[in-house]
DRENDO-1510 file (C-alpha; in Angstrom, 1 decimal, always signed):
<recs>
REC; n; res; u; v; w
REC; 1; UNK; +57.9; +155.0; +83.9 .
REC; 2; UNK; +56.1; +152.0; +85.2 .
REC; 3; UNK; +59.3; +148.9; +86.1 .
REC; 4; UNK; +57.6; +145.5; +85.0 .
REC; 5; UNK; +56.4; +142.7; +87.7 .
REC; 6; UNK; +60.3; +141.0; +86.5 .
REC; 7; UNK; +62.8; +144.0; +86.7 .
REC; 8; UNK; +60.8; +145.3; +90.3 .
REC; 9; UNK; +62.1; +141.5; +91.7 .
REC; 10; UNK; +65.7; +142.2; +91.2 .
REC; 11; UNK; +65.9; +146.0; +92.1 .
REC; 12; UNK; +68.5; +146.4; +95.0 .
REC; 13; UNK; +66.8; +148.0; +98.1 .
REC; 14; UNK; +68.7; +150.9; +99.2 .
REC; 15; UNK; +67.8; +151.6; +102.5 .
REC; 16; UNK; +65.4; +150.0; +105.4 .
REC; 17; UNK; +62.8; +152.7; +104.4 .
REC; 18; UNK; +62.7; +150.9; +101.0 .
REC; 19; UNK; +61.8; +147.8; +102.2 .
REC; 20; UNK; +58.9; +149.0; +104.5 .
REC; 21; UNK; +57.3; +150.1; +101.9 .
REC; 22; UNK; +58.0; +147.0; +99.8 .
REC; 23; UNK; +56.4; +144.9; +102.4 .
REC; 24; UNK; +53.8; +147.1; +103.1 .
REC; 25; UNK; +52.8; +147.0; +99.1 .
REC; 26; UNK; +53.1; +142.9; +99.2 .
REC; 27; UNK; +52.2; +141.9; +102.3 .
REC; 28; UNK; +48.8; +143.9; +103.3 .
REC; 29; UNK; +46.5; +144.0; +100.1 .
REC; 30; UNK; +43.3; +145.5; +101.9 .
REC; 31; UNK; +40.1; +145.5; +100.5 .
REC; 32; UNK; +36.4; +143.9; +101.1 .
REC; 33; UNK; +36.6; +141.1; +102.4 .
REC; 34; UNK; +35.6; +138.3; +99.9 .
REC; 35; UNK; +38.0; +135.3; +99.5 .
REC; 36; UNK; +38.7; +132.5; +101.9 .
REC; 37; UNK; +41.2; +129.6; +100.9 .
REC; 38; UNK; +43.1; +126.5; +102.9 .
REC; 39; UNK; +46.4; +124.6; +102.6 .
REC; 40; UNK; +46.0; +121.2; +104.0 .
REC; 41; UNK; +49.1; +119.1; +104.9 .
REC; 42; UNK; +49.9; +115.3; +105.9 .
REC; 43; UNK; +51.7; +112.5; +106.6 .
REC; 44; UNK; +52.4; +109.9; +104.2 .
REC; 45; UNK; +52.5; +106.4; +105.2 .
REC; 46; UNK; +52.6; +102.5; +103.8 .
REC; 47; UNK; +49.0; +100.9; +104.0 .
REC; 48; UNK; +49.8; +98.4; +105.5 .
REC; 49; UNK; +53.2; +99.5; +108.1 .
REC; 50; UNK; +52.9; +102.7; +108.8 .
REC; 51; UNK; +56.1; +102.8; +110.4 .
REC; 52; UNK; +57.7; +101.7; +107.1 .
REC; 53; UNK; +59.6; +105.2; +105.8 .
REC; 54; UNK; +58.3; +106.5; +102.3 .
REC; 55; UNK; +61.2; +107.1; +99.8 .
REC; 56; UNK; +61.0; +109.9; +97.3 .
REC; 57; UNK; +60.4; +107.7; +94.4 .
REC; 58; UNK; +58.2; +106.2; +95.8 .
REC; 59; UNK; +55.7; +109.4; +96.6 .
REC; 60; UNK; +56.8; +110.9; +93.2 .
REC; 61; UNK; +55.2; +107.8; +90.9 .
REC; 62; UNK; +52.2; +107.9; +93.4 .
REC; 63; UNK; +51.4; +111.6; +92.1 .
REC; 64; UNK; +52.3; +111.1; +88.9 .
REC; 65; UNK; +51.9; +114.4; +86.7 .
REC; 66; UNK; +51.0; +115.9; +89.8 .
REC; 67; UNK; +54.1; +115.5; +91.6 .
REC; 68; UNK; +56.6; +118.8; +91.6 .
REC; 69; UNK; +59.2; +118.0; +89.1 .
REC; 70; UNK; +62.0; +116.4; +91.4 .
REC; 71; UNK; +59.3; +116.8; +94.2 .
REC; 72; UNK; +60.6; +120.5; +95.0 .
REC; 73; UNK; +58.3; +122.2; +96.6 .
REC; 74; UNK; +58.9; +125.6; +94.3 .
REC; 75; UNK; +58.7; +123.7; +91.4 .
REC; 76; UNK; +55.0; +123.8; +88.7 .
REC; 77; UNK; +53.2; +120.7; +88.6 .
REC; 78; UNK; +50.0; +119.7; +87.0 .
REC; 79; UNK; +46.8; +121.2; +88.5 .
REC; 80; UNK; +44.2; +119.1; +90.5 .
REC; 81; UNK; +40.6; +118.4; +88.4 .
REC; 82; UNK; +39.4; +121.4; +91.0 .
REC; 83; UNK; +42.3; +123.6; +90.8 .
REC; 84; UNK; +44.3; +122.6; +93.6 .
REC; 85; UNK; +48.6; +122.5; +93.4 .
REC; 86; UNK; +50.4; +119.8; +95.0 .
REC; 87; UNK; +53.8; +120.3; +97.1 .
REC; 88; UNK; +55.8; +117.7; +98.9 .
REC; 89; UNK; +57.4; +119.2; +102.3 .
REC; 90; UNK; +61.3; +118.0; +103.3 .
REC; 91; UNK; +59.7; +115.2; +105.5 .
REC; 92; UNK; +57.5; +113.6; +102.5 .
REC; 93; UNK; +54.2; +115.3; +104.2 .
REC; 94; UNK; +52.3; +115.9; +101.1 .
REC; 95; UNK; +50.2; +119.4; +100.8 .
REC; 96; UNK; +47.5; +120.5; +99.1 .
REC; 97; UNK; +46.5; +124.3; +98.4 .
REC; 98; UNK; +43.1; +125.3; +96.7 .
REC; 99; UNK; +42.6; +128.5; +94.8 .
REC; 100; UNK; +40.5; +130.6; +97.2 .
REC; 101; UNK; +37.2; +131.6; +96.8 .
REC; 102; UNK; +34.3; +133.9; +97.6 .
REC; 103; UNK; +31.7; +131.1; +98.6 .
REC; 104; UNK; +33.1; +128.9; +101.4 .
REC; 105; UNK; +30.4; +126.3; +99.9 .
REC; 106; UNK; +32.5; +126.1; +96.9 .
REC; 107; UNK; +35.9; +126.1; +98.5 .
REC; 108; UNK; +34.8; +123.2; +100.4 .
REC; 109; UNK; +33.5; +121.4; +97.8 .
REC; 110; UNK; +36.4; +121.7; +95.3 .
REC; 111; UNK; +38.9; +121.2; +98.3 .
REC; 112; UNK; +37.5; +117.6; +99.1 .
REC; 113; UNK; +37.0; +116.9; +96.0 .
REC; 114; UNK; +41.0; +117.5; +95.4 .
REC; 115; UNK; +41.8; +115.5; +98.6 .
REC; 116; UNK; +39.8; +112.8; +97.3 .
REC; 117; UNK; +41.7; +112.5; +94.1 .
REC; 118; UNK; +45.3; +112.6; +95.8 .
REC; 119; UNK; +43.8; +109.8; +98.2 .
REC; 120; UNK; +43.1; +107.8; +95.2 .
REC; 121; UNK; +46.3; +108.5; +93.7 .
REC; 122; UNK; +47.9; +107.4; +96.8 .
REC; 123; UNK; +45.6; +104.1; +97.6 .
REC; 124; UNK; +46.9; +102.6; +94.1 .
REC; 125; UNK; +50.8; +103.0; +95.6 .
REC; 126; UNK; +49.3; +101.4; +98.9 .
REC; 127; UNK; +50.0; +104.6; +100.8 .
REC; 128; UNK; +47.7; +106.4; +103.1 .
REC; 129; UNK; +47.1; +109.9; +104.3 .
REC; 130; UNK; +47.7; +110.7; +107.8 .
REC; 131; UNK; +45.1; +112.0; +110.5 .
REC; 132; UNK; +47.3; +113.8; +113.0 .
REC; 133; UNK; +49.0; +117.3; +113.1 .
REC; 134; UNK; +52.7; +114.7; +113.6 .
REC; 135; UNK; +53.9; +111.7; +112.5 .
REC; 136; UNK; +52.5; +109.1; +115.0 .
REC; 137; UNK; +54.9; +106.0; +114.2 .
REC; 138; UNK; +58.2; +107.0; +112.9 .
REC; 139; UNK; +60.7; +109.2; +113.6 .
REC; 140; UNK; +61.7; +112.8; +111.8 .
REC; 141; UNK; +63.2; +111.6; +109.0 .
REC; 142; UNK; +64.7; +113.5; +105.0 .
REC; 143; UNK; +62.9; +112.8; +102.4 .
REC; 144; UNK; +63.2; +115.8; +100.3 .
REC; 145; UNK; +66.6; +117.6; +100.3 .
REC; 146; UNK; +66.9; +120.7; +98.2 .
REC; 147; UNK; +69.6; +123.5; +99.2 .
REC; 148; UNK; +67.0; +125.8; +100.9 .
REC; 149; UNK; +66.2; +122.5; +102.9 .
REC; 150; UNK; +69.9; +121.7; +103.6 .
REC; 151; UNK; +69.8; +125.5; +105.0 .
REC; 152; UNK; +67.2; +125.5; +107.2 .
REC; 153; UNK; +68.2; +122.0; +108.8 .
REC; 154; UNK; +72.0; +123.7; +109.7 .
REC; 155; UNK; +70.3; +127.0; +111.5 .
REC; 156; UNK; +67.9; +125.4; +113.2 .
REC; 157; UNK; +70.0; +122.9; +114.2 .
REC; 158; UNK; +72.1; +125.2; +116.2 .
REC; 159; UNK; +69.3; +125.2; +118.9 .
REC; 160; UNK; +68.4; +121.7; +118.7 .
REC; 161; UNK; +66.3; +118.8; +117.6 .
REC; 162; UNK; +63.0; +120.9; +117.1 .
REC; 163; UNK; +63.8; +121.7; +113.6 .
REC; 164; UNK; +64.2; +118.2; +112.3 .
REC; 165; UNK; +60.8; +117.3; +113.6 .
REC; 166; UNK; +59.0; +120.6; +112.2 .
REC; 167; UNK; +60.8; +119.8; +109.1 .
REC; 168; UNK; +60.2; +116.1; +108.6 .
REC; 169; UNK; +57.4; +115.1; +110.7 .
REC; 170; UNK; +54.5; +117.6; +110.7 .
REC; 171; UNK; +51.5; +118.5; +109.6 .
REC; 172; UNK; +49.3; +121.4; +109.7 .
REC; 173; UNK; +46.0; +123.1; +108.6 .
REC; 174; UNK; +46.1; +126.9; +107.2 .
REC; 175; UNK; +43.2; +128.9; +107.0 .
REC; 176; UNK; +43.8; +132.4; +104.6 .
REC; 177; UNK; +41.6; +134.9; +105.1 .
REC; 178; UNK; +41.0; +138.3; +102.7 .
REC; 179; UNK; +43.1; +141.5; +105.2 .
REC; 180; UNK; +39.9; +143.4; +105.1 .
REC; 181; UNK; +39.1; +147.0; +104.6 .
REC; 182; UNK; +41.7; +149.6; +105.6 .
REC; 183; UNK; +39.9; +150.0; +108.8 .
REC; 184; UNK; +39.3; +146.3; +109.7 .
REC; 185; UNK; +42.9; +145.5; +109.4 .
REC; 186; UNK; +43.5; +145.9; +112.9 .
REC; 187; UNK; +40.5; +144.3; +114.3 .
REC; 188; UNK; +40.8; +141.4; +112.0 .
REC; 189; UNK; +45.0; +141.1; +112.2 .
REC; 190; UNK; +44.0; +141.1; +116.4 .
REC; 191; UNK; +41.3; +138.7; +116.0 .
REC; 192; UNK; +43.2; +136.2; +114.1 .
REC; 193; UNK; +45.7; +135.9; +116.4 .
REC; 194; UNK; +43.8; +136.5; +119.8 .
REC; 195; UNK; +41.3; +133.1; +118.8 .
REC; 196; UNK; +44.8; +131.2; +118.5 .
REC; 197; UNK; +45.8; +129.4; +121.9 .
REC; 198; UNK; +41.9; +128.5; +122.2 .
REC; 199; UNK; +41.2; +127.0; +118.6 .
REC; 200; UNK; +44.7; +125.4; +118.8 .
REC; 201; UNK; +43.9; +123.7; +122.0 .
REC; 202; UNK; +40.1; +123.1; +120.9 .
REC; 203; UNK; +41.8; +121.2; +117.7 .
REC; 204; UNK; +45.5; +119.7; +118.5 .
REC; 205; UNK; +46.2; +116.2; +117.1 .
REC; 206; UNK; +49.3; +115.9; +117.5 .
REC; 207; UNK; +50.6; +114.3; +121.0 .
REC; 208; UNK; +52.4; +111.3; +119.6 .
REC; 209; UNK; +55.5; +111.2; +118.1 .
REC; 210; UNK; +57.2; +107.8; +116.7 .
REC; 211; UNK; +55.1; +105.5; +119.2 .
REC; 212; UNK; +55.6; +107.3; +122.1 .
REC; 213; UNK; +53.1; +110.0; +124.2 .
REC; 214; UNK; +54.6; +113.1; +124.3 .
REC; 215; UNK; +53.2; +114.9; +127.0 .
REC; 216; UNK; +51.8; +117.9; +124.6 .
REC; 217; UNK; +48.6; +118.2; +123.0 .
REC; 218; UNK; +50.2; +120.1; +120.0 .
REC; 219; UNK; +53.8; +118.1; +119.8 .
REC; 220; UNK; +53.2; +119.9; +116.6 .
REC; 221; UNK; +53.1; +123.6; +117.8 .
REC; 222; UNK; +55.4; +122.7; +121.0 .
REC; 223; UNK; +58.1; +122.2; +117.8 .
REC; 224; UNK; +57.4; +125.4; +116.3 .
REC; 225; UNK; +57.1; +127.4; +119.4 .
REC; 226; UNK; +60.9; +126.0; +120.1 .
REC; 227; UNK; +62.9; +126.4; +116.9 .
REC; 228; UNK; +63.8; +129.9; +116.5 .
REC; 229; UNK; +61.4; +132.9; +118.2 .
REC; 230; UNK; +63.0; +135.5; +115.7 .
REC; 231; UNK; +61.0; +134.1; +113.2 .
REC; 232; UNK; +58.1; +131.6; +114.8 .
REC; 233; UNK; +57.2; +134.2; +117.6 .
REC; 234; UNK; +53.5; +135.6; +117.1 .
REC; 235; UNK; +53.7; +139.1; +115.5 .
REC; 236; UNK; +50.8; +140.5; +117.6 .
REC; 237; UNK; +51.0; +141.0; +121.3 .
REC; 238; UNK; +47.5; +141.1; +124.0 .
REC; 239; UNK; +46.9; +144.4; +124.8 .
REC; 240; UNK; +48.2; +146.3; +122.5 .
REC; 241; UNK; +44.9; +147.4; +119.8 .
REC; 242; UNK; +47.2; +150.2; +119.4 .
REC; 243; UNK; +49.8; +148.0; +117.5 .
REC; 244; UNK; +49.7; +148.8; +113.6 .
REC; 245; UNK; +50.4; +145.6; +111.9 .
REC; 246; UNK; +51.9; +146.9; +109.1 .
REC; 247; UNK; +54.7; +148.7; +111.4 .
REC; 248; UNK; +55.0; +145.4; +113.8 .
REC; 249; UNK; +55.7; +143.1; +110.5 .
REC; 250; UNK; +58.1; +145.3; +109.2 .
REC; 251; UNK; +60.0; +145.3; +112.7 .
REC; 252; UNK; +59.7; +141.7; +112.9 .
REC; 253; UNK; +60.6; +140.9; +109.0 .
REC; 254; UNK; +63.3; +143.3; +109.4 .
REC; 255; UNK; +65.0; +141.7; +112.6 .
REC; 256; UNK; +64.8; +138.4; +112.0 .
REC; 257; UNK; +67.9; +136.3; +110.8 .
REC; 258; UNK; +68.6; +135.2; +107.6 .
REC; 259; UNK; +67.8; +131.6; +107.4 .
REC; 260; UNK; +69.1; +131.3; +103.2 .
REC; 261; UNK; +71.1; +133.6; +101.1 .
REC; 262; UNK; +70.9; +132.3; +97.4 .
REC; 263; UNK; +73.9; +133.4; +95.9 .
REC; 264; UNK; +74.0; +130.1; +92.9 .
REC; 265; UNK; +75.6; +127.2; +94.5 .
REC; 266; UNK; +74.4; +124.3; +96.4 .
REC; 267; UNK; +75.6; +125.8; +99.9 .
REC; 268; UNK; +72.4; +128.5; +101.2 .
REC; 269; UNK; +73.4; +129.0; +104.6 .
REC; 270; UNK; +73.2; +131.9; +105.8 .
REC; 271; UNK; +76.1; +133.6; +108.3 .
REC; 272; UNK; +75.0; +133.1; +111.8 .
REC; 273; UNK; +72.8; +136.2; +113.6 .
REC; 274; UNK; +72.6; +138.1; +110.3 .
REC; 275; UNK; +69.6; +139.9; +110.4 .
REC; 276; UNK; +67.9; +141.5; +106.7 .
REC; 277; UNK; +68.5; +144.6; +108.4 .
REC; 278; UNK; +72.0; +143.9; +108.9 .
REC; 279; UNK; +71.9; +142.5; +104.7 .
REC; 280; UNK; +70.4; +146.2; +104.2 .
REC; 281; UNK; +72.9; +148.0; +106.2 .
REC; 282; UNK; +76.0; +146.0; +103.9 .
REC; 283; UNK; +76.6; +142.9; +106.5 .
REC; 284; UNK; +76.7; +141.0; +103.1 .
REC; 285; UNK; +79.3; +141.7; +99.8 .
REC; 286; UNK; +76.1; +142.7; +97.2 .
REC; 287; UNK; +73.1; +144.7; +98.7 .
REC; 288; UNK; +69.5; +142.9; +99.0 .
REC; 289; UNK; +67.7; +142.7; +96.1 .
REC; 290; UNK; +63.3; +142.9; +96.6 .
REC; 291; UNK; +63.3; +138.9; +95.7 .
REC; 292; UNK; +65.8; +139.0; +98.2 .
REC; 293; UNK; +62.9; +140.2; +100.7 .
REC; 294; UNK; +60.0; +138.1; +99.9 .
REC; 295; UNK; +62.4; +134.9; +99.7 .
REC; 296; UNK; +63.3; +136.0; +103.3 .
REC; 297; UNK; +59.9; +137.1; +103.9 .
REC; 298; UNK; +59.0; +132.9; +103.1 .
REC; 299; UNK; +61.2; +131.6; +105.6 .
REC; 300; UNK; +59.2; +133.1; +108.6 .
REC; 301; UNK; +56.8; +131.5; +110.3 .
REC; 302; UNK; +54.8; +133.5; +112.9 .
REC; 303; UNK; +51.5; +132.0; +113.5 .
REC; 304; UNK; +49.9; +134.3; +111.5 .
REC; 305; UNK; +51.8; +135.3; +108.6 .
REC; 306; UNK; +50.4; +138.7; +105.6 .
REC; 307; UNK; +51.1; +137.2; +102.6 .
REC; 308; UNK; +48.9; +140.2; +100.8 .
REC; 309; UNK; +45.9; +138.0; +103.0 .
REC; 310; UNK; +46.4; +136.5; +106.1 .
REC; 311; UNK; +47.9; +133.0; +106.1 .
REC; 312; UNK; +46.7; +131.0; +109.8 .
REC; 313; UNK; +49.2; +129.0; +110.4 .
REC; 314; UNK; +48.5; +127.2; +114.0 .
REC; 315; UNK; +45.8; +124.8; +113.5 .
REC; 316; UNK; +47.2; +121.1; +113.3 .
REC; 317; UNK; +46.1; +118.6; +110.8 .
REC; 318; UNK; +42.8; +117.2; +111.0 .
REC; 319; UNK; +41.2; +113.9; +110.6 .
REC; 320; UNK; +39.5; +113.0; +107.9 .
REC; 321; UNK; +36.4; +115.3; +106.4 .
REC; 322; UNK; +37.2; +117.1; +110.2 .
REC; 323; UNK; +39.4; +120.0; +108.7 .
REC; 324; UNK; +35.8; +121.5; +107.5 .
REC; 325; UNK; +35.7; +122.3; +111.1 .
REC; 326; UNK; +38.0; +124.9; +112.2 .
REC; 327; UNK; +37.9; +126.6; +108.8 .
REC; 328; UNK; +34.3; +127.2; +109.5 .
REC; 329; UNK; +34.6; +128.4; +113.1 .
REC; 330; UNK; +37.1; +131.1; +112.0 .
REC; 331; UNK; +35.2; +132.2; +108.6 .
REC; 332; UNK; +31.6; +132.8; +110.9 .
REC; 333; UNK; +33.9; +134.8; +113.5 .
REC; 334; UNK; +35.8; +137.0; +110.8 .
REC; 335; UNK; +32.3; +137.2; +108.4 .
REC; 336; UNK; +31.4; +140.7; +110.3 .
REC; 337; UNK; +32.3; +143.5; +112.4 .
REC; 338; UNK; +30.2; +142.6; +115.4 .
REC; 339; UNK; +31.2; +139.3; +115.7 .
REC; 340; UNK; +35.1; +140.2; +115.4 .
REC; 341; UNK; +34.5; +142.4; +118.4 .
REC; 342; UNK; +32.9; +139.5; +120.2 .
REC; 343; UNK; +35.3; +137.2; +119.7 .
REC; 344; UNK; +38.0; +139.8; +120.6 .
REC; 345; UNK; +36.6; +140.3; +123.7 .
REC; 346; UNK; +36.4; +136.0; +124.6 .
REC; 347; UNK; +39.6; +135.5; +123.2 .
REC; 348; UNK; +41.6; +138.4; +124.4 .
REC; 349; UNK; +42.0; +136.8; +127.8 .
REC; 350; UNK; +44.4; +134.0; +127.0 .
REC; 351; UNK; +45.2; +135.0; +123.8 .
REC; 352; UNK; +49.1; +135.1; +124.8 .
REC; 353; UNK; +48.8; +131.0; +125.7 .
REC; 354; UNK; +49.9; +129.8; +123.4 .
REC; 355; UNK; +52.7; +127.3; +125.1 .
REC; 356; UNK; +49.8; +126.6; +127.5 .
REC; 357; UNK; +48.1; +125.8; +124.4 .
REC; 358; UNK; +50.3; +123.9; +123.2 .
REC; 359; UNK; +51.3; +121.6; +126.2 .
REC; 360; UNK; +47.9; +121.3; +127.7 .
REC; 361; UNK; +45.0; +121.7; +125.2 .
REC; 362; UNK; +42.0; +122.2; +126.5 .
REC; 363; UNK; +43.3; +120.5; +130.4 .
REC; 364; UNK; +43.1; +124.2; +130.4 .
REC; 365; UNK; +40.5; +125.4; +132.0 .
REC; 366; UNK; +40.8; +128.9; +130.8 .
REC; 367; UNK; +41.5; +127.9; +127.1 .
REC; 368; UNK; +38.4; +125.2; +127.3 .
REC; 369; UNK; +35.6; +128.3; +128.4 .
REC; 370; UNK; +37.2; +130.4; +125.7 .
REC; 371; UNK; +37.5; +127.7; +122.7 .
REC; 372; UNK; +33.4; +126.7; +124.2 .
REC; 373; UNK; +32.5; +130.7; +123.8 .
REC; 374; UNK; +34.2; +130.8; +120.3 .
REC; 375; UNK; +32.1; +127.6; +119.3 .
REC; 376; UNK; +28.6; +129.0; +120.3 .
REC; 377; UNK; +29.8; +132.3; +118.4 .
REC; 378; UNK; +30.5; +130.6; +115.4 .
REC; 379; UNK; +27.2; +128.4; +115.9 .
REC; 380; UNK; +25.4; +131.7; +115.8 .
REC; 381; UNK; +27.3; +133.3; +112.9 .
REC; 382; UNK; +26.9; +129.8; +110.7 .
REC; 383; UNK; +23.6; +130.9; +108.8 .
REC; 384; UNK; +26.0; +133.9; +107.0 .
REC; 385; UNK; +28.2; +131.4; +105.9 .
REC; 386; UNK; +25.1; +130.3; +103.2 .
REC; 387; UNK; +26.6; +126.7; +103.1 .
REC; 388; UNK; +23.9; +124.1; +101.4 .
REC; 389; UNK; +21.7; +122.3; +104.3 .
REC; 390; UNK; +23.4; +119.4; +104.4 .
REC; 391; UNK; +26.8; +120.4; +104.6 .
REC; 392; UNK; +25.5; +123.1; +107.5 .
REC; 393; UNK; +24.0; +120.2; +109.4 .
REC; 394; UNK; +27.8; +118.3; +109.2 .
REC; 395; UNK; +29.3; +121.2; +110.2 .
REC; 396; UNK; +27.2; +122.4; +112.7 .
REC; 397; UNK; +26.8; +119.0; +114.5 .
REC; 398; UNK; +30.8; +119.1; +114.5 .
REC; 399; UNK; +30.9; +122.2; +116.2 .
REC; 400; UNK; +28.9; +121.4; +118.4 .
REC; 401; UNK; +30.4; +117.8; +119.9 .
REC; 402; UNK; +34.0; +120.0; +120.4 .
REC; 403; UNK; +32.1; +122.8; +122.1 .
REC; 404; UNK; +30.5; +119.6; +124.6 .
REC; 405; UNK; +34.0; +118.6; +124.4 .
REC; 406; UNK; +35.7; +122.1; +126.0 .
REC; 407; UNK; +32.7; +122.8; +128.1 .
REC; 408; UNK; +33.6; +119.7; +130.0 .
REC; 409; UNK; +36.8; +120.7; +130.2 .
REC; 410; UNK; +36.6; +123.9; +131.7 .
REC; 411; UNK; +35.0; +123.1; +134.9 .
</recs>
């Protein structure tokens, strides 16, 4: 008997052995790798006072049929002209996500082309998009409050401000990548973390907060890196090409703590230290349910997340048309074997930096030779991304004013 899509999401899972192999079905679809797609978040701020906070109402008449309905995140809204979905984050940030697709031509293309029609959207309410990877001018700040919100705030709370300003003041860029072949997995799951601390330093944006310099590079990352390592901590370690990824995630989905339990009322919160292990082992009244486990599954937020391809989650918001950028860099070094080793072998060095990362940028000397290294990589690998002459020459002229930027850095 073959259980339907609807009856698998409620069955109880029995056992930890049970869930492996439920996260191993959802999590790692392999296969050629084809598709790339991007999420792009932002700030949202008054035209003329930037400082001035955005209400809800405000941001929900601004997208009109596009908004969520009652700007929830999980809720369906209308579809950009290109395909792209809008969601609103607790802070007002406003995301984008494009469907992926096999040409990165294309998926740049119908990407800007749904940035450019939220921009309008946005320019006839007088607000603007922002160009950093945190809010520059005002402080962390609700602007959405839904109970798996509500829930988050309370846990993360209990180790301090960091939370808040993840939640309501930041912005990043994620890069999703196909899992590859059976045998790539490894390769590519160790790549995509290793080019991390470097590409993250190469491209942070985000060292003001609310007026004031604060001393990171990546305020944005420095947040993350801060809130709760049971569920932001990288998944992959340096050294360790032995590691299968499937096994680590499972560990790490498995022992991290509960951030929600939805059990129909307004009040989410999950009992403190709870890990879904514990849920499976009967730390709860009712057993875990599989929706149980990919809800749990979306509140952690490793730098690199399988979400049945893998979701990049460590690059800050970009500036303007600059987002093209670090997509790029990371679809030339995935876009074949040889190059993957390559890039392993620049990367693997300091591919454990990331507070270094974070805090300094590329005032590291080791992250500045190994973000340059990546560049000229990814300058080499460029003609099998088949991108359209003049979109090439933008990128490729990008590329290489950050890889002037690192090599001056790194002596």
């Amino acid at each position: 008997m073959v259980m339907s899509p609807e009856l698998d999401r409620v069955r109880q899972l029995r056992d930890r052995a049970a869930a492996a192999r439920h996260l191993a079905r959802i999590c790692f679809k392999t296969g050629p790798p084809t598709y790339t797609g991007v999420e792009l978040e932002w700030t949202v701020h008054d035209a003329v006072d930037p400082t001035r906070p955005i209400e809800a109402a405000r941001l929900r008449a601004a997208l009109g049929p596009y908004s969520p309905t009652t700007l929830d995140p999980d809720s369906p809204a209308l579809r950009l002209l290109h395909g792209g979905a809008v969601t609103v984050e607790p802070g007002g940030q406003v995301e984008i996500s494009t469907p992926p697709r096999a040409r990165l031509a294309a998926l740049i293309e119908a990407t800007q082309s749904d940035i450019d029609q939220v921009a309008r959207l946005l320019d006839v309410a007088g607000l603007r998009l922002g160009r950093a990877g945190l809010d520059p001018y005002r402080q962390p700040r609700a602007v959405i409050d839904t109970p798996r919100y509500r829930a988050m705030r309370r846990v993360f709370d209990r180790r301090g401000p960091a939370g808040r300003t993840m939640m309501y003041g930041t912005a990043g860029l994620q890069v999703c990548l196909d899992a590859g072949e059976p045998g790539q997995l490894a390769a590519r799951w160790a790549l995509a973390h290793a080019v991390g601390p470097p590409l993250l330093a190469a491209f942070a944006t985000s060292g003001r907060l609310a007026g004031r310099d604060t001393g990171w590079a990546s305020a944005r990352m420095g947040a993350w890196l801060r809130i709760d390592p049971g569920r932001t901590a990288p998944v992959w370690e340096p050294g360790r090409p032995d590691l299968d990824p499937v096994a680590a995630w499972t560990a790490y989905v498995l022992a991290a703590p509960l951030l929600c339990v939805r059990d129909g009322d307004d009040d989410w919160t999950a009992p403190p230290d709870v890990t879904f292990a514990d849920w499976l082992d009967g730390a709860l009244p009712r057993p875990p349910t599989t929706d149980d486990l990919e809800y749990h599954v979306s509140t952690l937020f490793p730098p690199v997340r399988p979400r049945g391809y893998l979701e990049l989650r460590y690059l800050d918001a970009q500036p303007g048309r600059e987002w093209r950028l670090p997509l790029a860099v990371l679809a030339a070094l995935l876009a074949g074997a040889d190059t993957v080793d390559s890039a392993l072998t620049v990367a693997t060095p300091v591919a454990g930096n990331w507070h270094v990362a974070a805090r300094h940028g590329l005032r590291d000397p080791a992250l500045a030779s190994a973000a340059a290294a990546l560049f000229d990589l990814a300058l080499a690998e460029l003609p099998r991304l088949d991108l359209p002459a003049e979109l090439a020459h933008d990128i490729e002229r990008g590329l290489r004013r950050r890889r002037a930027v690192a090599q001056r850095r790194q002596r």
